[in-house]
C-alpha positions as CSV (number, residue, x, y, z in Angstrom):
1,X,28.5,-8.1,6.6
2,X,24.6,-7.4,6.8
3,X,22.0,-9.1,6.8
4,X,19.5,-9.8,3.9
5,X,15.9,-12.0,4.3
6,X,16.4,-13.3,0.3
7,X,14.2,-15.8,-2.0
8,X,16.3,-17.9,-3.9
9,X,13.4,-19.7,-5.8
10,X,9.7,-19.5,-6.1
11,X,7.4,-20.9,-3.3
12,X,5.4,-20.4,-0.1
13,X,7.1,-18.0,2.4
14,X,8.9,-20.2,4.0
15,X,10.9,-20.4,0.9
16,X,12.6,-16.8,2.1
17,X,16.0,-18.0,4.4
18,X,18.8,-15.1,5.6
19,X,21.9,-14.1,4.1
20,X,24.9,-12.3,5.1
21,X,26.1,-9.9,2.3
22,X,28.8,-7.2,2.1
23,X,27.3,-3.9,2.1
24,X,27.9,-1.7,-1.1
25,X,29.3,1.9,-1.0
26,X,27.1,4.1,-3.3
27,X,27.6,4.7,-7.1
28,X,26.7,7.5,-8.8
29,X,23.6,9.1,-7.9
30,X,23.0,6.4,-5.0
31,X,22.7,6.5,-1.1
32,X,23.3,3.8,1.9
33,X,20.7,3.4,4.3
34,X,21.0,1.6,7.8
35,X,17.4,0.5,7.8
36,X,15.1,0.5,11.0
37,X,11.8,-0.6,10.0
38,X,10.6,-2.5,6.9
39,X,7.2,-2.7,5.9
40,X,5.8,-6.4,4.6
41,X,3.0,-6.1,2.2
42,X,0.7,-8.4,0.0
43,X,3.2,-7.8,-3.6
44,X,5.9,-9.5,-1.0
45,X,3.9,-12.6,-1.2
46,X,3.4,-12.6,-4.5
47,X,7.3,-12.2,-5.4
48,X,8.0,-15.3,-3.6
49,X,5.6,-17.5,-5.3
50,X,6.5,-15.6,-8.9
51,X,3.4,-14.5,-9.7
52,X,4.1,-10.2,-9.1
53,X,4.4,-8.9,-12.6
54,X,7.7,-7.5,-12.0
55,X,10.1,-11.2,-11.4
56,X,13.5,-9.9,-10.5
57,X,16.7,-12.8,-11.1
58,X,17.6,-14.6,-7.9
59,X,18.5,-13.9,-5.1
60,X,16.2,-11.3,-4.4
61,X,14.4,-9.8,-1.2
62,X,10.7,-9.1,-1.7
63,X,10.6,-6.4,0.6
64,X,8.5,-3.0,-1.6
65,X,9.8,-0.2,1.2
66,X,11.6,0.5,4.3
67,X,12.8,3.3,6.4
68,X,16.4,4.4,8.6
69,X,19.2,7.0,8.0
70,X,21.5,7.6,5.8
71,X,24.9,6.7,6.5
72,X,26.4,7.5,3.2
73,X,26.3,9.5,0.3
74,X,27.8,9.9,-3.3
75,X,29.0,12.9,-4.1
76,X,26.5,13.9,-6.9
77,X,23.3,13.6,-4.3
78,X,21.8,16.6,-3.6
79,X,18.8,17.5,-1.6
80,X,20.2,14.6,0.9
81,X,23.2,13.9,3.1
82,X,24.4,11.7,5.8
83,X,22.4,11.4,9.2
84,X,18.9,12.6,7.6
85,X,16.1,9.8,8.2
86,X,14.3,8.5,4.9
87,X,11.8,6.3,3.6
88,X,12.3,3.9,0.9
89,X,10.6,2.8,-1.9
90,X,13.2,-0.5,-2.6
91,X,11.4,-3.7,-4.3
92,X,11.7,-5.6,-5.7
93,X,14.9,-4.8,-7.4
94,X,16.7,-3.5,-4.3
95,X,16.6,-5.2,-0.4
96,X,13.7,-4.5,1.0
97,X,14.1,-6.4,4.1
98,X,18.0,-5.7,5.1
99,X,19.8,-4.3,7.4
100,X,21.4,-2.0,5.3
101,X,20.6,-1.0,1.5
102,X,22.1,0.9,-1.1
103,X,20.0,2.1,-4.2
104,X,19.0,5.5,-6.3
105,X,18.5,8.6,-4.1
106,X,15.2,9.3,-6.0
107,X,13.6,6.5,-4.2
108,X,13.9,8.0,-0.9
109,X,11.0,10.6,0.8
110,X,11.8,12.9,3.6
111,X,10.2,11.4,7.2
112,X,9.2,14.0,9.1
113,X,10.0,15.0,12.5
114,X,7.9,13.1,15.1
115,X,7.6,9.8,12.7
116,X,9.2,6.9,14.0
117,X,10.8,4.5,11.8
118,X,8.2,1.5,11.8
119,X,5.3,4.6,11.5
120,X,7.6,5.9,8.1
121,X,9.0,2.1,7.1
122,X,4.9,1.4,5.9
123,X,3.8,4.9,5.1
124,X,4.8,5.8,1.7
125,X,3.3,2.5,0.0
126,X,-0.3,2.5,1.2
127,X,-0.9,6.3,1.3
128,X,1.1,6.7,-2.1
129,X,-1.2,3.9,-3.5
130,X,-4.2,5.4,-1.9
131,X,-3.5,9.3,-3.1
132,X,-2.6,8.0,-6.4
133,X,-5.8,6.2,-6.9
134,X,-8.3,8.3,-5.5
135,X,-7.0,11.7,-6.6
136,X,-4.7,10.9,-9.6
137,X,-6.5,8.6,-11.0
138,X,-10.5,8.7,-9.4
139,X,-10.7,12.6,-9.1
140,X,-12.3,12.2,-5.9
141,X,-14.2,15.2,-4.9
142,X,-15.4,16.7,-1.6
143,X,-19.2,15.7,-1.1
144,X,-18.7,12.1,-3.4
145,X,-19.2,8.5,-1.8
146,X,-16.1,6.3,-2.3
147,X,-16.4,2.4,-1.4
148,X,-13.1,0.8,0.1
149,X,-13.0,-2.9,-0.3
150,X,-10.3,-4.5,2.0
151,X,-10.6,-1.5,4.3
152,X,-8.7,-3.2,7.0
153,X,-5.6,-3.8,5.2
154,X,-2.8,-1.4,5.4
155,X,-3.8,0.1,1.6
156,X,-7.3,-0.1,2.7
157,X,-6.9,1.7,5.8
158,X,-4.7,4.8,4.7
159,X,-7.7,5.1,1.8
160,X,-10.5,5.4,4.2
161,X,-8.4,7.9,6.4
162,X,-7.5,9.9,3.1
163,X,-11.0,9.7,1.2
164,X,-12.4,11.6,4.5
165,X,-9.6,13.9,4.6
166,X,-11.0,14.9,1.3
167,X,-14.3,15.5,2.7
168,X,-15.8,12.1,0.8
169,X,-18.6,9.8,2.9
170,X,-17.1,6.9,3.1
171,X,-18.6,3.4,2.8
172,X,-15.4,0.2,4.4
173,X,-16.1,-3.2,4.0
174,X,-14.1,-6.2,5.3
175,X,-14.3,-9.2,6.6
176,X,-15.2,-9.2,10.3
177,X,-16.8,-6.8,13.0
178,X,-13.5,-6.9,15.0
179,X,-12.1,-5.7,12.1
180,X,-14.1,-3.5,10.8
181,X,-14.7,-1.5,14.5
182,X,-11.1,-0.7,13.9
183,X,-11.8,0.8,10.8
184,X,-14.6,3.0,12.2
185,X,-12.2,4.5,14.4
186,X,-10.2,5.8,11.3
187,X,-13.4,7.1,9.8
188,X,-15.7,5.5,8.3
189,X,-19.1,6.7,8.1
190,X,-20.8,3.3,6.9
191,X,-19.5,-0.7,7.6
192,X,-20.2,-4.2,5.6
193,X,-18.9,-6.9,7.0
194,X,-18.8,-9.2,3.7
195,X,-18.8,-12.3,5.5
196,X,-22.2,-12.1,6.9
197,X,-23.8,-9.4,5.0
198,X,-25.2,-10.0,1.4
199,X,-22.7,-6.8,0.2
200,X,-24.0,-6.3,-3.1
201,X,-27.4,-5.3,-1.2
202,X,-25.3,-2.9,1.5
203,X,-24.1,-1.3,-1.2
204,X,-26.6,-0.7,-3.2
205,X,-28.7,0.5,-0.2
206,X,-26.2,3.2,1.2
207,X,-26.0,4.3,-2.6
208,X,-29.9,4.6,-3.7
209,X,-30.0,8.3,-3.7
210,X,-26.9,9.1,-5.9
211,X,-25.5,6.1,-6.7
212,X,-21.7,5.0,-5.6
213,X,-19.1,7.8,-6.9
214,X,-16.3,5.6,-6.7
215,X,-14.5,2.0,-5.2
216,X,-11.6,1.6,-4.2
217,X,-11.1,-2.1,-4.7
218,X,-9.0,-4.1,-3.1
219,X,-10.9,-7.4,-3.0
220,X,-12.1,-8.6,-6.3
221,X,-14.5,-10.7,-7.2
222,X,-18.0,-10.0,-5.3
223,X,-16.4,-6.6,-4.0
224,X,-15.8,-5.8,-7.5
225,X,-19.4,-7.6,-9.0
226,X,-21.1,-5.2,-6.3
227,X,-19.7,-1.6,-7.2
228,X,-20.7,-2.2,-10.6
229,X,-23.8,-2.8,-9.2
230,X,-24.1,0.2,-7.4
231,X,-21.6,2.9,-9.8
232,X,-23.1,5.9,-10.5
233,X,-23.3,7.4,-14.1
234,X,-19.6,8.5,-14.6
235,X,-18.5,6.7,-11.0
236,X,-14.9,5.6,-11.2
237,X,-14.0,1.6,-10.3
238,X,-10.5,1.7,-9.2
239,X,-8.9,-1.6,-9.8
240,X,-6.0,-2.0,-6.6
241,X,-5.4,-5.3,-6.2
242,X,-7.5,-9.3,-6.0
243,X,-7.1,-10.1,-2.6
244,X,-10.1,-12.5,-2.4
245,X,-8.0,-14.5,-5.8
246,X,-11.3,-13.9,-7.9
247,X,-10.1,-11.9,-11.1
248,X,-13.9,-11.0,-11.9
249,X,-15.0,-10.3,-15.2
250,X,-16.7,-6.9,-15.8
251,X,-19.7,-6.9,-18.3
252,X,-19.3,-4.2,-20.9
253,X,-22.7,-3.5,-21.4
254,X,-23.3,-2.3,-18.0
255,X,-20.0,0.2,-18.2
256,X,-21.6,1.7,-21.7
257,X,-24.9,2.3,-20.3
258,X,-23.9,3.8,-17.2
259,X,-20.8,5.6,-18.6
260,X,-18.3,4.3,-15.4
261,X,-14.9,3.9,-15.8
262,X,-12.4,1.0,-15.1
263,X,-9.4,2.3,-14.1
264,X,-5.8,0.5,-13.0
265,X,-4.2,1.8,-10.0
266,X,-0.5,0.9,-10.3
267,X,1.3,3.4,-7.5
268,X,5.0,1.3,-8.5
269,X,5.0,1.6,-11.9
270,X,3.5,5.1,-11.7
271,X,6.0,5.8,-8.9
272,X,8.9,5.5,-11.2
273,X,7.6,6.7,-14.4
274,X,6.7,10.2,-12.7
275,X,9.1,10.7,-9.8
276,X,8.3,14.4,-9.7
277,X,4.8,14.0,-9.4
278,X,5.0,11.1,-6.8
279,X,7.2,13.8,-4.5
280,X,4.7,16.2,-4.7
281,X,2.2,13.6,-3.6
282,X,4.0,12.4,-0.9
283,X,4.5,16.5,0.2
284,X,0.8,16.7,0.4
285,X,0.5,13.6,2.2
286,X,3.2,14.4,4.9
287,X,0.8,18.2,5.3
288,X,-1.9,15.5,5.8
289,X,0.1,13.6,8.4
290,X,1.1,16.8,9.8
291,X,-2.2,18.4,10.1
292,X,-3.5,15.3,12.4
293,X,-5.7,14.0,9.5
294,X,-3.9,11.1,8.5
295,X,-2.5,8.2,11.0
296,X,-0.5,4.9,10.1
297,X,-2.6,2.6,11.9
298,X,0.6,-0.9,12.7
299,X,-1.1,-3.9,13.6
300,X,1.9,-5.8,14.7
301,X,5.4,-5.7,14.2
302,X,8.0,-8.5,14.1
303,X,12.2,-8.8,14.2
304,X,13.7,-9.0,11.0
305,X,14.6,-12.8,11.1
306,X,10.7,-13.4,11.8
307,X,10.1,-12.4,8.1
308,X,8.4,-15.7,7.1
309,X,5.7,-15.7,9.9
310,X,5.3,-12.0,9.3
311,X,4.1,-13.0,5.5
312,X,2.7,-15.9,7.0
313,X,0.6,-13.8,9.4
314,X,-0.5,-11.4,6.1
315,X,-1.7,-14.2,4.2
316,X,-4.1,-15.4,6.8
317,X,-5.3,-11.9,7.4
318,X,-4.4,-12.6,11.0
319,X,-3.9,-8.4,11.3
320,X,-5.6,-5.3,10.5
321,X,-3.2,-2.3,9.3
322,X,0.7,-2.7,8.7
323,X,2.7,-5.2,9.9
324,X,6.1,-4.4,10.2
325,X,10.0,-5.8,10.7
326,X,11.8,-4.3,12.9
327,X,15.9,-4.1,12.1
């Protein structure tokens, strides 16, 4: 038997509780991992209380991705076997937080040598999301200024490291100078802490030359109300996620005349619609990690069966980066 941090109905964290469950040999096409790390992000929240857009049947664990080794193959994989070390892209329709899972072999990325487990468990999520939107879908160039709203959080974080990486001035704002001095040490060439700063004026200041290229927003509401603001003609809003809970309106009138675009970054839908191209993102992200240039940043980790005050700990934006579960 294995163990499995499940949701068997909608609610606060504290709803999550662990089962024992056999493990499951691999079907066709399929792998078994013996997880090390898993990685608890915001979605996991959201899964409990029912409102993610994807609502899998009960019991389900919320968990997005993980990391371990295989210990088990079917015999149609290729391009994997037992003993190699993966990262997983699981949720919500398979265990994310488990001591074991078995799912599809096209949800698992090579880790690299040198990457430990809890490093690998929380990598593929927020640099997948963070490639996706700033190259895939907001063409960022070398030169551009890019705005990252929520720039302590784990997606945050691996967007200001990647947006200098491509040679982009990059502009973090979050929600405290503790925070944010972390922040600076990935990068960051300009801070606003949105709690004590009037944002919409930071940002407008740091963009009066050229305007802001693009944001990468996290945040919602004010966040979002200021890049508008401040978009350059032809600047690129990428909409990530409403952290603050404020679903802000855009006025249209302001996106004709200045000709910016709203655009939806949804790295787990896009993940599994385009499997090819998300493997040849996560290649040029591992030559990233390899070259020094990009560094999962883990605020705190926790054992497995502290799952609820790990979420718990998320929600009240307790840490900056990743927080973890360790197996």
């Amino acid at each position: 038997m294995v163990k499995v941090v499940r949701c068997h109905e909608y609610g606060t964290p504290d709803v999550l509780r662990i089962d024992e469950v056999a493990p499951r040999d691999p079907g066709p096409g399929e792998i078994r991992v013996r997880l090390g790390a898993c990685a608890v992000n915001y979605p996991d929240i959201l899964s409990c209380a029912g409102k993610y857009q994807d609502k899998p049947e009960f019991p389900f664990s919320p968990g997005m991705e993980a990391a371990g080794e295989i210990i088990d193959c079917a015999g149609d994989v290729s391009g994997y076997q037992t003993g190699d070390r993966v990262m997983l892209w699981c949720g919500p329709k398979y265990d994310g937080y488990a001591e074991e899972v078995t799912l599809p072999a096209d949800r698992a990325f090579a880790v690299p040598a040198g990457m430990s487990d809890v490093e690998a468990a929380g990598f593929m999520l927020v640099y997948g999301t963070a490639w996706h939107g700033l190259v895939d879908c907001g063409h960022l160039q070398a030169g551009e200024t890019v705005a990252v709203h929520g720039a302590s959080g784990g997606v945050g974080m691996a967007a200001v490291q990647l947006a200098k990486a491509l040679g982009a001035t990059v502009i973090a704002s979050a929600g405290s100078d503790e925070k944010l001095a972390i922040v600076a040490a990935q990068g960051a060439d300009h801070l606003i802490n949105y709690t004590t700063e009037d944002i919409k004026v930071r940002l407008k200041a740091l963009t009066a030359e050229s305007g802001l290229n693009v944001a990468f927003d996290t945040v919602g509401g004010d966040a979002f109300r200021a890049s508008l603001s401040a978009i350059s003609p032809e600047g690129r809003i990428l909409i990530v996620g409403f952290t603050s809970g404020d679903h802000a309106q855009a006025p249209i009138n302001i996106i004709l005349v200045k000709g910016a675009s709203l655009i939806a970054v949804r790295f787990g839908w896009w993940s599994l619609a385009y499997p090819e191209r998300t493997q040849q993102n996560h290649r040029e992200l591992l030559a990233l990690y390899a070259a020094g240039k990009l560094k999962p940043y883990v605020g705190r980790t926790y054992p497995l069966d502290q799952a609820v005050e790990a979420l718990k700990a998320l929600q009240n934006r307790e840490v900056t980066g990743k927080i973890i579960l360790t197996v």
